[in-house]
C-alpha positions as CSV (number, residue, x, y, z in Angstrom):
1,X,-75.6,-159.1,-7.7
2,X,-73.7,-159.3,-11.1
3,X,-73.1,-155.7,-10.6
4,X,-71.6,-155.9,-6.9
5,X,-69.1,-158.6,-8.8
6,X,-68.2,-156.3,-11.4
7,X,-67.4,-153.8,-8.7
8,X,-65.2,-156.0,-6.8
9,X,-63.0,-157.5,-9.8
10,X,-62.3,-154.0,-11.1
11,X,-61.6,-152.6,-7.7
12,X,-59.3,-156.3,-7.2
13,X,-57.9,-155.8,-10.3
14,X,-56.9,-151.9,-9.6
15,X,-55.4,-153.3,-6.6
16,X,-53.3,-156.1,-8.2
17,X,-52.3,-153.6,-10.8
18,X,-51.3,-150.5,-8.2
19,X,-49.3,-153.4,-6.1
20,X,-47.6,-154.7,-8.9
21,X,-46.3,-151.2,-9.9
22,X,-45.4,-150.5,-6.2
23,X,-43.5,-153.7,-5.8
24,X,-41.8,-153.7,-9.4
25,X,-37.9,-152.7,-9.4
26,X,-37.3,-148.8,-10.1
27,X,-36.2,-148.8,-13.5
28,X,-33.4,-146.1,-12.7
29,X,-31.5,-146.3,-15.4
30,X,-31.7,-142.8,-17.1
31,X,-32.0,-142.5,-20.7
32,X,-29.0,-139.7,-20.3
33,X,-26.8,-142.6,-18.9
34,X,-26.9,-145.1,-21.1
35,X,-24.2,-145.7,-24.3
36,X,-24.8,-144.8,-27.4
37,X,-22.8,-148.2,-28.3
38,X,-25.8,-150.9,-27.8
39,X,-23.0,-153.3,-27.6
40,X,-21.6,-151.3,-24.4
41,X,-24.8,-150.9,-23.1
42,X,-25.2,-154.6,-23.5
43,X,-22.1,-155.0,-21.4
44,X,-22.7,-152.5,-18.9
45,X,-26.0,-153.8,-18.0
46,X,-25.0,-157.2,-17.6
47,X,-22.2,-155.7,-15.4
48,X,-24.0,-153.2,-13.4
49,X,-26.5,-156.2,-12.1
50,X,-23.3,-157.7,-10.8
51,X,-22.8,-154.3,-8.7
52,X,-24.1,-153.8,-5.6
53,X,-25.8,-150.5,-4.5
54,X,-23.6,-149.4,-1.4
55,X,-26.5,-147.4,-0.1
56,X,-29.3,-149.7,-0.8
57,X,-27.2,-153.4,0.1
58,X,-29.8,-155.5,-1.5
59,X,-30.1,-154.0,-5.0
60,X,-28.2,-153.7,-8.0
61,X,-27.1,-150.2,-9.5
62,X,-29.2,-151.1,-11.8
63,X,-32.7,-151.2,-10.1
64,X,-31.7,-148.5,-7.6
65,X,-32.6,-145.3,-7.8
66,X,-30.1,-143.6,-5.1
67,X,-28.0,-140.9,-6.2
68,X,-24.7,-143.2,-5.3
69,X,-26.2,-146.1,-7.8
70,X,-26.5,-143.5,-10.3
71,X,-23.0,-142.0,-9.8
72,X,-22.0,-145.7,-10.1
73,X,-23.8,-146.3,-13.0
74,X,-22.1,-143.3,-14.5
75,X,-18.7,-144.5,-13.6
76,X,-18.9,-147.7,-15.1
77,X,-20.1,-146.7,-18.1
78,X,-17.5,-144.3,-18.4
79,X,-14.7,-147.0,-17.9
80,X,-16.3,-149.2,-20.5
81,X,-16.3,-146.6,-23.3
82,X,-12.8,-145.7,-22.3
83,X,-12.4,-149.1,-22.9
84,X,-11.8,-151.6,-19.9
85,X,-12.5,-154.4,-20.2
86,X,-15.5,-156.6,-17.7
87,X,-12.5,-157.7,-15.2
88,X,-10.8,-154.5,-15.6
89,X,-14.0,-152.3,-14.7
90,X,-15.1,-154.9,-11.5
91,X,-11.6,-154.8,-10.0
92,X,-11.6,-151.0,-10.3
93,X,-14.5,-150.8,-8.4
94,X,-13.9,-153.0,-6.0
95,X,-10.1,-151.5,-5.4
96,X,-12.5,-147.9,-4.7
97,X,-14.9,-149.9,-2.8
98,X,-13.9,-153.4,-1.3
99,X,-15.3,-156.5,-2.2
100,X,-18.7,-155.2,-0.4
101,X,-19.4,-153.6,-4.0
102,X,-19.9,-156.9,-5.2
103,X,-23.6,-159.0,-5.5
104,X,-21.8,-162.2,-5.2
105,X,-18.6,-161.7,-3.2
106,X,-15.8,-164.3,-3.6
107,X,-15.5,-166.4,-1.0
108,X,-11.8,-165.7,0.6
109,X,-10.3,-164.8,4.4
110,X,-12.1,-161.4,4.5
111,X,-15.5,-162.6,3.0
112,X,-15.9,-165.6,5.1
113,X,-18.6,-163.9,7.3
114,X,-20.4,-162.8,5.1
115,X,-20.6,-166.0,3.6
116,X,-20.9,-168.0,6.6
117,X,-22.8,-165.5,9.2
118,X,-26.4,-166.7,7.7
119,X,-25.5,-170.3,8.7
120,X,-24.4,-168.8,12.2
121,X,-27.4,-167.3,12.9
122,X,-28.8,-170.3,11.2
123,X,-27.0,-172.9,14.3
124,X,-27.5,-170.3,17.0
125,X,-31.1,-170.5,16.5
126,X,-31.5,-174.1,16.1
127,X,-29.4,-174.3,19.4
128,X,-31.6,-171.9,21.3
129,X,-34.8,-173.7,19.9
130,X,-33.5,-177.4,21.7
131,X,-32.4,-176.1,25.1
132,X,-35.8,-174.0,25.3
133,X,-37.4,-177.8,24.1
134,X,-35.3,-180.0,26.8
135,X,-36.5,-176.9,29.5
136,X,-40.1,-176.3,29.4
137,X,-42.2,-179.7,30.9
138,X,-43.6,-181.8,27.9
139,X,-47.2,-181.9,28.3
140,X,-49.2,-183.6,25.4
141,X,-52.2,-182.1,24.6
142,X,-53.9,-185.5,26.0
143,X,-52.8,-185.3,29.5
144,X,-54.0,-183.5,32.1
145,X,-51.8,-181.1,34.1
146,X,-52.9,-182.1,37.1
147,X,-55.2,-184.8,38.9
148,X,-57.5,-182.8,40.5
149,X,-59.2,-181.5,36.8
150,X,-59.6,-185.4,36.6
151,X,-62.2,-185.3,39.9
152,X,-65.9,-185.3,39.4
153,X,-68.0,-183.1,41.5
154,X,-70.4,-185.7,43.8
């Protein structure tokens, strides 16, 4: 018996651990791309998790591993040790790639859906949920649906 336990927690824990690996964020940031300048890096990593991979949508550059986040990566890096500055280096990227490029887009005219489509969706649904309510016949679970279940056999 203790031995069919010991079994299972390994195999458990082999399972937790080869989840947890699966799961984890790619850690794509390539040894070759980072500055040699730790204060750079500092401020291109805090930067490039404010970037949004175009190919993956709900990643940063930095945890995606798509040849685009890379070129990104690159690129930012680049304008940082030619020496932009944080503003500089967003609005340079988002001149090349539209406010999209952004995590956190600002809200203004051509961002409103994107800010306000989730509480769309959000109203629609609620909307849909109440007429299909007020249509179907409310039955409680303690009423019969019809008289004739309520007849004994004589």
């Amino acid at each position: 018996m203790r031995l069919l336990i010991a079994t299972r927690c390994r195999r458990t824990l082999a399972l937790a651990l080869l989840v947890f690996f699966v799961q984890s964020p790619a850690w794509s940031v390539l040894p070759s791309e980072k500055l040699s300048d730790p204060g750079l890096e500092a401020r291109a990593s805090v930067l490039s998790k404010r970037i949004r991979c175009v190919v993956c949508q709900n990643q940063s550059i930095d945890d995606s591993s798509a040849p685009l986040a890379a070129d990104l990566r690159v690129l930012l890096r680049d304008r940082i040790a030619a020496g932009d500055t944080d503003d500089e280096v967003v609005d340079y990227l988002v001149q090349r790639y539209g406010n999209f490029v952004l995590l956190k887009p600002p809200f203004q005219p051509d961002t409103w859906f994107l800010w306000l489509a989730p509480f769309g969706v959000l109203v629609i649904s609620l909307a849909v949920f109440a007429a299909q309510m007020r249509r179907a016949p409310h039955r409680g679970p303690w009423l019969p649906e019809s008289d004739e279940e309520n007849e004994q056999p004589a």
